[in-house]
C-alpha positions as CSV (number, residue, x, y, z in Angstrom):
1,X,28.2,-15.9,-12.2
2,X,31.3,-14.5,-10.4
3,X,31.0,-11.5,-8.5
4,X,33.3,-9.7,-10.8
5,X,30.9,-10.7,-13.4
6,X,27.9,-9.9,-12.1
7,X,29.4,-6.2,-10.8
8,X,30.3,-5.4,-14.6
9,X,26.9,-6.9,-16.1
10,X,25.2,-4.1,-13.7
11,X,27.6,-1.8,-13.1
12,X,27.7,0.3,-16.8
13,X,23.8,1.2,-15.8
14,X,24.2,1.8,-12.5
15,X,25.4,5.5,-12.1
16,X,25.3,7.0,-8.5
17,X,23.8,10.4,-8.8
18,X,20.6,10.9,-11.0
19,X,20.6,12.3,-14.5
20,X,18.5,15.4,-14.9
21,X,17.1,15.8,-17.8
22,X,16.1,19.6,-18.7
23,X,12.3,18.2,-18.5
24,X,9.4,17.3,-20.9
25,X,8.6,19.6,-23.9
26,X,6.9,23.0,-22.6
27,X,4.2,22.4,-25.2
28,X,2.6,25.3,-26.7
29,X,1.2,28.7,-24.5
30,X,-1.9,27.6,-24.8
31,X,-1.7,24.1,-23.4
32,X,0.7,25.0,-20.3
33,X,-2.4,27.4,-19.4
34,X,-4.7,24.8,-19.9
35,X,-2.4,22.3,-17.5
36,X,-2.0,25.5,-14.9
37,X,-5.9,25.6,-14.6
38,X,-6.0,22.3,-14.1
39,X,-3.7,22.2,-11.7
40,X,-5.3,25.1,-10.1
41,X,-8.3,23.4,-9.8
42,X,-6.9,20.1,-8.4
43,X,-6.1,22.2,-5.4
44,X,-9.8,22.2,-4.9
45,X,-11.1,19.0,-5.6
46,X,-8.3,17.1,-4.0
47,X,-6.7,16.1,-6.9
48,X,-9.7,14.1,-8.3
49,X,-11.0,14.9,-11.8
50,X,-14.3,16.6,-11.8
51,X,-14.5,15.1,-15.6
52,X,-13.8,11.2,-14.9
53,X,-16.6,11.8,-12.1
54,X,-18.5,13.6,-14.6
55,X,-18.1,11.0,-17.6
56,X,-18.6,8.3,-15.2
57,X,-22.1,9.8,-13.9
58,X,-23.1,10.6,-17.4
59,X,-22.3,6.6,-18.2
60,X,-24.1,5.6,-15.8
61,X,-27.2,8.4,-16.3
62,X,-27.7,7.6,-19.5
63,X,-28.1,4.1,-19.5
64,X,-30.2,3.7,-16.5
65,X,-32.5,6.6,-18.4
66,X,-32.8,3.9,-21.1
67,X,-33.2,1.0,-19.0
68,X,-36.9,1.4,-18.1
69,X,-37.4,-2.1,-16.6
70,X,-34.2,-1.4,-14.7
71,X,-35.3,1.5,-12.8
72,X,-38.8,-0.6,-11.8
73,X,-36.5,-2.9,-10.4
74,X,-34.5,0.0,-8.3
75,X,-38.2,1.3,-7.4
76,X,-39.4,-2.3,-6.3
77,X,-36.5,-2.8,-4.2
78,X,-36.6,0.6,-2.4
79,X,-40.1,-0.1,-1.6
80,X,-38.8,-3.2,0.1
81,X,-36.5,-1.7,2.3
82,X,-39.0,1.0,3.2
83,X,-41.3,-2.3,4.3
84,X,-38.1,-4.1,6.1
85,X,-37.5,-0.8,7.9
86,X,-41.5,0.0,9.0
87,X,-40.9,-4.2,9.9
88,X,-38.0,-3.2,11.6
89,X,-39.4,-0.2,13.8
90,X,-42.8,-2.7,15.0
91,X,-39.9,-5.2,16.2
92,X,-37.6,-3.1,18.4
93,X,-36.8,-2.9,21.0
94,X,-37.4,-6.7,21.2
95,X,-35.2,-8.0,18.0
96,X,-32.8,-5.4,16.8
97,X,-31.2,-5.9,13.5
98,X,-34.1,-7.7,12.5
99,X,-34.0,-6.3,8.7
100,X,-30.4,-5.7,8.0
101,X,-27.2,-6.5,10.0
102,X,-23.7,-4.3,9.5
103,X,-21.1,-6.6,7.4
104,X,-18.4,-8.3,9.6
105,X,-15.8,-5.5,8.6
106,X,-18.2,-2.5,9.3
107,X,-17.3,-1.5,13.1
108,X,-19.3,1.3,13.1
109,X,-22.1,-0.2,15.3
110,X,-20.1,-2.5,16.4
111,X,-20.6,-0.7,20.5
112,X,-23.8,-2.5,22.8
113,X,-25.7,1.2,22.5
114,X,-26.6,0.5,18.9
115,X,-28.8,-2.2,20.4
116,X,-31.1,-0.1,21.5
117,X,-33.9,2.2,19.9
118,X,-33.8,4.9,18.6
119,X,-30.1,4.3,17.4
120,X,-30.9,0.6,15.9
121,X,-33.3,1.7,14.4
122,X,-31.3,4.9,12.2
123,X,-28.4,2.4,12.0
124,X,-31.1,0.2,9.9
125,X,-32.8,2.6,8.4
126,X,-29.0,4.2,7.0
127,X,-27.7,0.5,5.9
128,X,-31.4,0.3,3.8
129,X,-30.2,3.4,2.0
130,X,-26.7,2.1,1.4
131,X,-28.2,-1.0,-0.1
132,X,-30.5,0.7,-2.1
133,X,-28.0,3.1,-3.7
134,X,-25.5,0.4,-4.0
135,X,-28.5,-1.8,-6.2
136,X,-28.9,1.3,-8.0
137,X,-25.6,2.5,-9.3
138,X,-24.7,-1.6,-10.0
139,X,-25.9,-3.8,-12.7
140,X,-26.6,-1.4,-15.3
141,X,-26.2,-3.1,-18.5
142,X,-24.0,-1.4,-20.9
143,X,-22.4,0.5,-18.3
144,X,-18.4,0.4,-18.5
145,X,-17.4,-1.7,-15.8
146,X,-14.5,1.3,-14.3
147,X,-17.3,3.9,-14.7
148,X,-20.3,1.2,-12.7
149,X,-17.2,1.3,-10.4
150,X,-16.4,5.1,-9.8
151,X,-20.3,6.0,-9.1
152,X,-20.7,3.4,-6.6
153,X,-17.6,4.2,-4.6
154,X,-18.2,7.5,-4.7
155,X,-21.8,7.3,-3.8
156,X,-21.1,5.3,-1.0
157,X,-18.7,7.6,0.5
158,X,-21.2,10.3,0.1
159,X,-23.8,8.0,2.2
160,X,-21.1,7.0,4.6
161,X,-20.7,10.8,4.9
162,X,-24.6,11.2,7.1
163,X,-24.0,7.9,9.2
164,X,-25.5,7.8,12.2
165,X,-22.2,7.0,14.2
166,X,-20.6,10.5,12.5
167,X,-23.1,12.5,14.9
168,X,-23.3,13.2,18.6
169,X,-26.9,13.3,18.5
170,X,-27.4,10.1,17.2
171,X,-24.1,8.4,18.7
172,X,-24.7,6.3,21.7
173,X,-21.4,6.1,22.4
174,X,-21.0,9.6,22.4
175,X,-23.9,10.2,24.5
176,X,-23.2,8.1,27.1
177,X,-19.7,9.6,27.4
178,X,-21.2,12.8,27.9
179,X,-23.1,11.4,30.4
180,X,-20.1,10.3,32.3
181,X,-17.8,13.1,31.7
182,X,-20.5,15.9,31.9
183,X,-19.6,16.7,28.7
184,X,-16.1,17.3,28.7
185,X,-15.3,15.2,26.3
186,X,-16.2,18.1,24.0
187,X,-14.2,20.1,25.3
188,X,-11.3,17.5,25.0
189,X,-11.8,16.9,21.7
190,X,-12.0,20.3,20.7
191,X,-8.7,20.7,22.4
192,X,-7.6,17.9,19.9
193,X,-8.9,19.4,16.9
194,X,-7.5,22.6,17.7
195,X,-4.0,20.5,18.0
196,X,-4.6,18.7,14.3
197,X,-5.4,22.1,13.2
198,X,-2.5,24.2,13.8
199,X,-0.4,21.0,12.6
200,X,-2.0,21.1,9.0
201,X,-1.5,24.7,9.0
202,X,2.2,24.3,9.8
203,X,2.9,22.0,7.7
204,X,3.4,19.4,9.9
205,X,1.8,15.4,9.7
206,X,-1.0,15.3,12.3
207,X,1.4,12.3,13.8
208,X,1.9,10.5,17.0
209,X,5.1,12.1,18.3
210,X,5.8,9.4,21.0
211,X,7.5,7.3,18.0
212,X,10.8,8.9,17.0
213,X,12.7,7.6,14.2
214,X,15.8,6.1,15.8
215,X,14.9,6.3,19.2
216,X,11.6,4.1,19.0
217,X,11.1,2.8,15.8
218,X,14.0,1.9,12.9
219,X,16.2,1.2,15.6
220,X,17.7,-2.0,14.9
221,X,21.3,-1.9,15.1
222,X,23.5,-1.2,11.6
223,X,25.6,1.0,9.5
224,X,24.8,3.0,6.4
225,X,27.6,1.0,4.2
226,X,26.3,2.9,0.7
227,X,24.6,5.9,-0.5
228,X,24.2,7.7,-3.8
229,X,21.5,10.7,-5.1
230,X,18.1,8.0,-4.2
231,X,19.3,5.6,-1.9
232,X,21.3,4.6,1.3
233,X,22.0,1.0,1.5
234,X,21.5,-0.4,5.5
235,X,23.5,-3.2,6.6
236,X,22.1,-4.6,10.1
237,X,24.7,-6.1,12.7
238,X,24.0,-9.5,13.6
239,X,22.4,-10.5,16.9
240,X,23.9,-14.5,16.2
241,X,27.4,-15.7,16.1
242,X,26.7,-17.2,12.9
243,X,24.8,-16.5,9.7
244,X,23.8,-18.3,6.8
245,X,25.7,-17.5,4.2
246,X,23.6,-15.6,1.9
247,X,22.1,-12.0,2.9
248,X,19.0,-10.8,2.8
249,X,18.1,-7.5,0.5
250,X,14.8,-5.6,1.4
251,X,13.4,-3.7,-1.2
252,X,10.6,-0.9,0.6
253,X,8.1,0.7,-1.3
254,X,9.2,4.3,-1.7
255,X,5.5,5.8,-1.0
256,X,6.0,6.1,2.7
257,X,9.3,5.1,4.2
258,X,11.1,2.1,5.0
259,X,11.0,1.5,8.4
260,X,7.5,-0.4,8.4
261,X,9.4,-3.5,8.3
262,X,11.1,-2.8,11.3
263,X,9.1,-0.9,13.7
264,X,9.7,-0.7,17.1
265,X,11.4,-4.2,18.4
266,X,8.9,-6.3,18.6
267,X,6.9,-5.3,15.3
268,X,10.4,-4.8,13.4
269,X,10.5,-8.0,10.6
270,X,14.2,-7.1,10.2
271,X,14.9,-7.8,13.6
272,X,13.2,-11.0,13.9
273,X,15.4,-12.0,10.4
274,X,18.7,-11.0,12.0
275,X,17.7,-12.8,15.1
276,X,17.3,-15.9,13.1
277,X,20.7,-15.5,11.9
278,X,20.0,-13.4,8.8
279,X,22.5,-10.9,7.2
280,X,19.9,-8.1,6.0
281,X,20.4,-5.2,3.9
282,X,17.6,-2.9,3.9
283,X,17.2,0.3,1.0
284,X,16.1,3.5,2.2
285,X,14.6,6.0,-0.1
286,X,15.6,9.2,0.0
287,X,12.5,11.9,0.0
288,X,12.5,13.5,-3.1
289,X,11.6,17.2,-3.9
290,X,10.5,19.4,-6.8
291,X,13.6,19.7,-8.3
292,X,13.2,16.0,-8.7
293,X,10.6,15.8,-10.8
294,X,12.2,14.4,-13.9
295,X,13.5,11.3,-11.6
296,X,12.7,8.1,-14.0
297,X,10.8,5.2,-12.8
298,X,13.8,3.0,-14.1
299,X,16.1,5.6,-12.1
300,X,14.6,3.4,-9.0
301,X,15.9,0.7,-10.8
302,X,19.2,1.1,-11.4
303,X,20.1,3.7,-8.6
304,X,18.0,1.2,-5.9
305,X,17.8,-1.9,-6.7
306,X,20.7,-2.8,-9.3
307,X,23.1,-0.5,-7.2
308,X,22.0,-2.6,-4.0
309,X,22.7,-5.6,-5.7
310,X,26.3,-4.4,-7.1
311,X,27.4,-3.5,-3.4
312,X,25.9,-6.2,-1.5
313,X,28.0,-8.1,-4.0
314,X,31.4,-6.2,-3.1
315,X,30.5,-6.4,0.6
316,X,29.6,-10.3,0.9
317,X,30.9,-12.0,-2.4
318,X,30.1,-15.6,-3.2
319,X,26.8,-15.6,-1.9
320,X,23.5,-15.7,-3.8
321,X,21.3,-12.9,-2.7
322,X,18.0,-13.1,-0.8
323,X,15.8,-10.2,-2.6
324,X,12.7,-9.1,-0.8
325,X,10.6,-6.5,-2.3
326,X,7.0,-4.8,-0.5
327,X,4.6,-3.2,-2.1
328,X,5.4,-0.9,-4.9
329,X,9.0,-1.9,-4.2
330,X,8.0,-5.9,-4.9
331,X,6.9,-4.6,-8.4
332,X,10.5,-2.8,-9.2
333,X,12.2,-5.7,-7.8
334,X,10.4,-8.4,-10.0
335,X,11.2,-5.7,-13.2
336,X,14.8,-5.7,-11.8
337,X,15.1,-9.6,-11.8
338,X,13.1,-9.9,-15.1
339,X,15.6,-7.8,-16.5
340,X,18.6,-9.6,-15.0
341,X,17.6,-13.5,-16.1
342,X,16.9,-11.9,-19.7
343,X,20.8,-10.6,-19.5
344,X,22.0,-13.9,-17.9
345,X,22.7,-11.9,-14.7
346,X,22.0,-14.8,-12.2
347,X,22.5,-12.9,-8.5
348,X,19.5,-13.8,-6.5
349,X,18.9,-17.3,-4.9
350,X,15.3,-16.4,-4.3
351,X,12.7,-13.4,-4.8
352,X,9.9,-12.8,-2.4
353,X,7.3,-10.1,-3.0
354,X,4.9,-9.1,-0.6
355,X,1.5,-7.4,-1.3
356,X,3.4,-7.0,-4.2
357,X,1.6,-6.4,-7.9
358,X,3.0,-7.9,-11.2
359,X,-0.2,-7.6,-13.6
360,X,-2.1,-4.7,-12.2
361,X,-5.7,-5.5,-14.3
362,X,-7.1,-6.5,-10.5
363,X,-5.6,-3.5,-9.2
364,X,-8.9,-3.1,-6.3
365,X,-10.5,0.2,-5.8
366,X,-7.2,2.0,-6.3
367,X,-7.6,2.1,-9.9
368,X,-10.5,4.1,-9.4
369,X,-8.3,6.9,-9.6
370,X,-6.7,5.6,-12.3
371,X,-8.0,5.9,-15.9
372,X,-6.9,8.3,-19.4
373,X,-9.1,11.3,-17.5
374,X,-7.8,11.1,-13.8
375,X,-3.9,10.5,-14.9
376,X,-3.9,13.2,-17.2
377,X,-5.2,15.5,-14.5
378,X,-2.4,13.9,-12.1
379,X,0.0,14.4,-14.7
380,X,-0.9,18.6,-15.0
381,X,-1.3,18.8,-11.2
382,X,2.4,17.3,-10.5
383,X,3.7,19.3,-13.5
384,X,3.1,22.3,-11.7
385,X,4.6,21.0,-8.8
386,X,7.4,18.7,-9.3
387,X,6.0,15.9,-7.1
388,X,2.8,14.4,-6.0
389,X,3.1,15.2,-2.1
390,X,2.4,14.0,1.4
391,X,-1.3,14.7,1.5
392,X,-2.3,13.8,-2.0
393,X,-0.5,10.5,-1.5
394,X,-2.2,9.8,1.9
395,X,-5.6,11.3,1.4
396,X,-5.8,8.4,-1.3
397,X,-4.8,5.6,0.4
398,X,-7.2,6.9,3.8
399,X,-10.5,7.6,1.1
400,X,-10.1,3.5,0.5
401,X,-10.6,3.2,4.0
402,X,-12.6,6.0,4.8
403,X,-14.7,4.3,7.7
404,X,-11.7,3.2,9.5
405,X,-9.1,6.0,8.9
406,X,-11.3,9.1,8.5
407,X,-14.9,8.9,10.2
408,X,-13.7,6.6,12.8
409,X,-10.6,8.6,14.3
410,X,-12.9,12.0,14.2
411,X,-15.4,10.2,16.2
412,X,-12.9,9.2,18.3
413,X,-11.0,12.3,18.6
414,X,-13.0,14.9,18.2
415,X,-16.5,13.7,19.9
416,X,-15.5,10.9,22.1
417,X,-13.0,13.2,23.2
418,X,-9.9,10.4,23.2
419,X,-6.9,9.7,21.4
420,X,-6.1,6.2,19.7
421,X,-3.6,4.1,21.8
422,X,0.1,4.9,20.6
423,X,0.8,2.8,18.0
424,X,4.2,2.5,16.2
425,X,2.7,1.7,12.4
426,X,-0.1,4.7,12.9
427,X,3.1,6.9,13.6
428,X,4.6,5.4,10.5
429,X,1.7,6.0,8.4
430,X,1.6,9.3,9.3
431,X,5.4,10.0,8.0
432,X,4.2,10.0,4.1
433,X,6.7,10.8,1.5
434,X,6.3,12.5,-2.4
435,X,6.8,10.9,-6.0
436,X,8.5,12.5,-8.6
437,X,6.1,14.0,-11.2
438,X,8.1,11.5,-14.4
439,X,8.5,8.6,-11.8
440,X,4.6,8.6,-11.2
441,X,3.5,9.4,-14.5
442,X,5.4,6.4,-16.2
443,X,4.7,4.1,-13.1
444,X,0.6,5.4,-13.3
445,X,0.6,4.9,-17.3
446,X,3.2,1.9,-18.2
447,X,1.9,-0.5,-15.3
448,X,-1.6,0.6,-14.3
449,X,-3.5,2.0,-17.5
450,X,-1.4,-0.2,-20.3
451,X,-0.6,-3.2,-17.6
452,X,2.8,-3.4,-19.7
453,X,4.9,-5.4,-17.7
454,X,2.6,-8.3,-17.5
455,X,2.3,-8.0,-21.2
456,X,5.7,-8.3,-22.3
457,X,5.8,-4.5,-23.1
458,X,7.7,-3.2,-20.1
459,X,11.6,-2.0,-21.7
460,X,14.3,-1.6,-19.6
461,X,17.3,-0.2,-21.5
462,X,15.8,-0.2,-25.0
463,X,14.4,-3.8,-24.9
464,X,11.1,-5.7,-23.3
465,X,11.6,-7.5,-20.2
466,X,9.0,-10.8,-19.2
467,X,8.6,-12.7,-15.7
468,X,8.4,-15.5,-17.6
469,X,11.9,-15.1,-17.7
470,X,12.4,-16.0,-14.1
471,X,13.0,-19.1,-12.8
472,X,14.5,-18.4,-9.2
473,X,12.1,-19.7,-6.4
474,X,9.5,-17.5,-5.5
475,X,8.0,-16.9,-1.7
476,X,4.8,-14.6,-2.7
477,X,2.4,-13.2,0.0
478,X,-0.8,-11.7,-0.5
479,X,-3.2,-10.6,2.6
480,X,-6.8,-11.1,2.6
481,X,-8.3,-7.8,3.0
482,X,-6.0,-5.7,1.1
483,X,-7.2,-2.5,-0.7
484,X,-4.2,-1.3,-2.5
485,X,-2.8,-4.9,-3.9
486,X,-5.7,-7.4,-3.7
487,X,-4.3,-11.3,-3.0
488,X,-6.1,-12.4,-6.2
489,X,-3.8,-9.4,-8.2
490,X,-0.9,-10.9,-6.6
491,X,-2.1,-14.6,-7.0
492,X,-1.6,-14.0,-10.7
493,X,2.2,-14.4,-10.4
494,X,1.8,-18.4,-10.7
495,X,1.3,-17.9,-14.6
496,X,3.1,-15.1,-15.2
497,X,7.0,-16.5,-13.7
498,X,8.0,-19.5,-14.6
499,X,9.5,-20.5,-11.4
500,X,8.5,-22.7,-8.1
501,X,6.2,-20.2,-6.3
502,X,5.3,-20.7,-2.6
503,X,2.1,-18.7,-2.8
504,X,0.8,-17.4,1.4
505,X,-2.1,-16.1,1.9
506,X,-2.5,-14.1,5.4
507,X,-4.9,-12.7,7.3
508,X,-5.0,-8.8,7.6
509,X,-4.7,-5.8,5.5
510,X,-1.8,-4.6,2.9
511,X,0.0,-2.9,6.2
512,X,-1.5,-5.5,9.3
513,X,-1.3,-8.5,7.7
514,X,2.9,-7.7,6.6
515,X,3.5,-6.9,9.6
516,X,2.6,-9.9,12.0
517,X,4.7,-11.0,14.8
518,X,5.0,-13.8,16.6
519,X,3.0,-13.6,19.3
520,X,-0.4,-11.9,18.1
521,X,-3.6,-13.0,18.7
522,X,-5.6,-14.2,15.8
523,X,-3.2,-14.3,13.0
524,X,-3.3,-17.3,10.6
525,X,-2.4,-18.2,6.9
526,X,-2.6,-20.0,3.9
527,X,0.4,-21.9,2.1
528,X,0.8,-23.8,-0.8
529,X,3.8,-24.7,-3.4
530,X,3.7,-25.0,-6.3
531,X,6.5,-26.4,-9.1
532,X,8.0,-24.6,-11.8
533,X,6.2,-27.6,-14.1
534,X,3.1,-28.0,-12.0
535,X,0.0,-27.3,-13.7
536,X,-1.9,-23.6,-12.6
537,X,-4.1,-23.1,-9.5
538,X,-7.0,-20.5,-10.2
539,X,-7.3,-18.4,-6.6
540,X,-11.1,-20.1,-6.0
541,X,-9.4,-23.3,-6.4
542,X,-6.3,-22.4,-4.2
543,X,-8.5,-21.4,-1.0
544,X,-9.9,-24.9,-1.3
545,X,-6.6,-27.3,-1.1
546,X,-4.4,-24.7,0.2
547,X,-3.4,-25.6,4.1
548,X,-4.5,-22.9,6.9
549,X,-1.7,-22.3,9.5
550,X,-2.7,-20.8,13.1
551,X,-0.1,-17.8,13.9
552,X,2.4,-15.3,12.2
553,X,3.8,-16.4,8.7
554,X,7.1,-14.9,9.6
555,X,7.6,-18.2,10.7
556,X,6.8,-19.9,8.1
557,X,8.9,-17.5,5.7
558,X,12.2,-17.6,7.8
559,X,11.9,-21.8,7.8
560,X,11.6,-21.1,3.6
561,X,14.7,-18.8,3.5
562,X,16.7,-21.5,5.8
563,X,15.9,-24.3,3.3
564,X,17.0,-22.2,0.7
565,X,20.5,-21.3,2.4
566,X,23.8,-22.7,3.1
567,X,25.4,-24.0,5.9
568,X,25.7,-21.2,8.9
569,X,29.2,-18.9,8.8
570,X,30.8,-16.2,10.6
571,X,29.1,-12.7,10.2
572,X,30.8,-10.9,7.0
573,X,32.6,-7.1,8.3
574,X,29.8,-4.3,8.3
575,X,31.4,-2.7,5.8
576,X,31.0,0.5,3.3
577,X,32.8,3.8,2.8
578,X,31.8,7.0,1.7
579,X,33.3,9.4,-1.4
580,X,35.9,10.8,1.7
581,X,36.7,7.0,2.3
582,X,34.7,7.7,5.7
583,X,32.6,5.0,7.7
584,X,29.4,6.3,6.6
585,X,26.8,6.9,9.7
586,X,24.4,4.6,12.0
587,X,21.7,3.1,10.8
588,X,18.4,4.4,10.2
589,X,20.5,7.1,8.4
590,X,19.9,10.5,7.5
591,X,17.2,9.7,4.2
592,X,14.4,8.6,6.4
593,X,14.9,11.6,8.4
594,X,13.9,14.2,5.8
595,X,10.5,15.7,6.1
């Protein structure tokens, strides 16, 4: 399709300021009181739903009340663990960990201290009482599988809650540096709690202020070239004298901002693209606020990703377009292209999506905030407000990892008395960003609770879109110990497009294993294509006959793109205009600086 074709099959729904609606229906006097309690009372739990937890506990109550044999079975194997801990106790100090041992992933007592008695022995005696709980609240027949979930999460972050390591009394590590510093690490890290402190209270992310947007991260070189009421578009100057021919559109999540893919220089995956000879685009987001609130999800669509596509096609015509898409922004970008093969649209040469969901019935333990009870409570909570904000959106993600984002870093700060290295993604983590009550609402309910868009439900402009519409090559990546998208979620994509998929499996989390230079230690992969008309792969099946790889897949991904692009050229003009017909400003913009 020509570019003048493609700009008028996407330009009619592609405005370039947002349409606000006047809002939902006010409802009747008695049902906005009932949503102001509730979102009253979400202010005190946190935003969690005192009746999911309730319903879920009363599940799981009931059953076990009625499962006699069941509860033997708990009793028999607490009486166990109280005889591998009394084993334990005769055994030290000669064989620590001679009953349980921490899992691989559990750093807690990780530190040579723990080797000793009396701190082996708690650390024992508190991973007994996790196991026991955890056999408890599990494998209760008749017991809804999202309620089993909910109690044991939450019982295990109450446990996790007393650990030994959370202490100073029962920290080694701790101890010992008080020994050393005669205890002035207390006073050091009261110093740093006092800091974190007067931060919350002003507002203010509790950050690490030596990363400044523009000066030390986002700070590879390029122009704003487009903006309208959600995005700027980023064009990036090349480092090469020449290009391949077809650019390279990034499509960021828009919970948190853009610039984790490029980070300060060396962690920046845009600048390892343009060094490669790569013309990237890159959207920003802008922040929005409460007078945003009726923002649609497909408002992302057409004002992001469509209106990305319409420019990048003025600004470098007769080029297919490269489309990556990361995390919630992988999931708008595969609606995006469904909907633009099922209108004959064909613009993009390939699609990658990383830690990206398309069927979200694997969701991982972020859909244990996610059912009818906890989205209606959301729902009344951002009502009142006009957006979910900053704190709400990270306190979610940081309760997944609770041991390594929460417990850990107060340990750290506030007993150890010490501050975390700078790091460039911590300081981006830190920079969280709000959703728009409607934009939330429709993502939480079409994609999570009625998984429309793998079912063929999801409409964009009045009618259904399906992946199975797409047939451009796929470059998919999932990462092994991801929370938020889980690589077997993301797996799913080989039956749901019907395209070639290169399917990469790398090591790290949904943030450490994206980002992964060249360069660092310990990072390895999985790769594997498969054809359009090759028969399916379950994910057990794929670990087995998929290659590993030693080292970053960035590699790997910019020797995919080249195969997939045309013979090198000159750099196209960095170009773009505002309304005033004024060159627009340097790149990282002014969106990514809003608070």
């Amino acid at each position: 399709m020509s570019q003048p074709q493609v700009a008028a099959a996407l330009a009619p729904d592609v405005p370039t300021e947002v349409a606000i609606s006047p809002g939902e229906a006010e409802g009747s006097a008695s049902e906005r009181a009932d949503r102001l309690f509730h979102a009253a009372l979400a202010r005190l739990t946190g935003g969690i739903s005192p009746a999911a937890l309730r319903l879920a506990y009363t599940d799981w109550l009931l059953h076990l009340m009625s499962a006699p044999a069941r509860r033997l079975d708990i009793a028999q194997a607490a009486m166990h663990a109280a005889g591998q801990f009394a084993a334990a106790a005769a055994r030290l100090p000669e064989t620590p960990w001679a009953s349980i041992k921490p899992q691989p992933a559990d750093r807690r007592f990780a530190g040579p201290g723990w080797e000793l008695a009396p701190f082996n022995l708690m650390a024992q005696g508190f991973l007994l009482a996790q196991q026991c709980w955890q056999t408890a609240t599990t494998g209760v027949r008749g017991v809804s599988h999202q309620n089993e979930a909910i109690v044991a999460f939450s019982m295990r972050q109450l446990l996790d809650t007393f650990a030994p390591s959370n202490f100073a009394v029962s920290n080694p590590e701790v101890i010992q540096k008080a020994i050393a510093t005669g205890c002035s690490n207390f006073a050091a890290g009261l110093q740093n709690w006092w800091s974190d402190l007067q931060a919350l209270q002003s507002g203010k992310p509790v950050a690490d202020h030596r990363f400044t947007v523009g000066k030390d991260v986002a700070v590879t070189p390029g122009k704003v070239v487009y903006r309208n009421d959600l995005i700027e578009l980023l064009q990036y100057a090349p480092s090469t004298p020449q290009v391949h021919p077809e650019p390279i559109l990034i499509v960021p999540a828009w919970i948190m901002k853009y610039y984790i893919l490029d980070l300060s220089p060396r962690n920046s995956l845009v600048k390892f693209l343009v060094d490669r000879g790569f013309t990237v685009f890159m959207i920003s987001w802008r922040n929005p606020e409460a007078r945003d609130r009726d923002i649609s999800f497909d408002d992302y669509r057409k004002l992001g990703v469509d209106a990305a596509v319409v420019e990048i096609t003025r600004l470098v015509p007769d080029a297919g377009i490269h489309a990556v898409g990361y995390c919630l922004g992988g999931t708008l970008l595969a609606i995006a292209a469904a909907a633009m093969a099922r209108d004959g649209v064909s613009r993009l040469t390939s699609i990658t999506l990383l830690a990206a969901q398309t069927d979200f019935t694997e969701a991982g333990e972020l859909t244990l905030f996610i059912n009818e009870s906890q989205v209606a409570f959301l729902e009344d909570m951002m009502w009142d407000r006009g957006v979910l904000d900053t704190t709400q959106m990270a306190g979610a993600f940081q309760i997944l990892r609770s041991n390594d984002l929460i417990w850990s870093r107060l340990v750290h700060d506030y007993l150890i008395g010490e501050r975390a290295p700078p790091s460039d993604l911590m300081a981006w983590n830190a920079d969280a960003t709000r959703l728009p009550y409607r934009m939330h609402s429709e993502y939480l309910r079409k994609l999570f609770l009625n998984n429309d868009l793998a079912g063929g439900r999801y409409a964009v402009d009045g009618r259904p879109v399906s992946l199975s519409d797409i047939h451009t090559p796929m470059f998919v990546v999932g990462t092994l110990r991801d929370h938020v998208a889980p690589w077997k979620s993301t797996h799913k994509i080989h039956f749901l497009a019907d395209a070639e998929i290169t399917y990469l499996l790398t090591s790290g989390g949904h943030n450490v294993g994206i980002v992964a230079p060249p360069g660092d230690s310990g990072r390895s992969y999985q790769v594997l294509t498969k054809a359009a008309d090759a028969p399916y792969i379950g994910p057990d099946d794929w670990l087995k006959v998929a290659p590993h790889v030693e080292g970053s897949w960035w590699n790997e991904f910019a020797r995919w793109l080249a195969a997939r692009s045309g013979e090198m050229v000159d750099p196209p003009a960095i170009g773009g205009r505002g309304a005033d017909n004024m060159a627009l400003a340097d790149a990282p913009g002014s969106y990514v600086m809003q608070p």
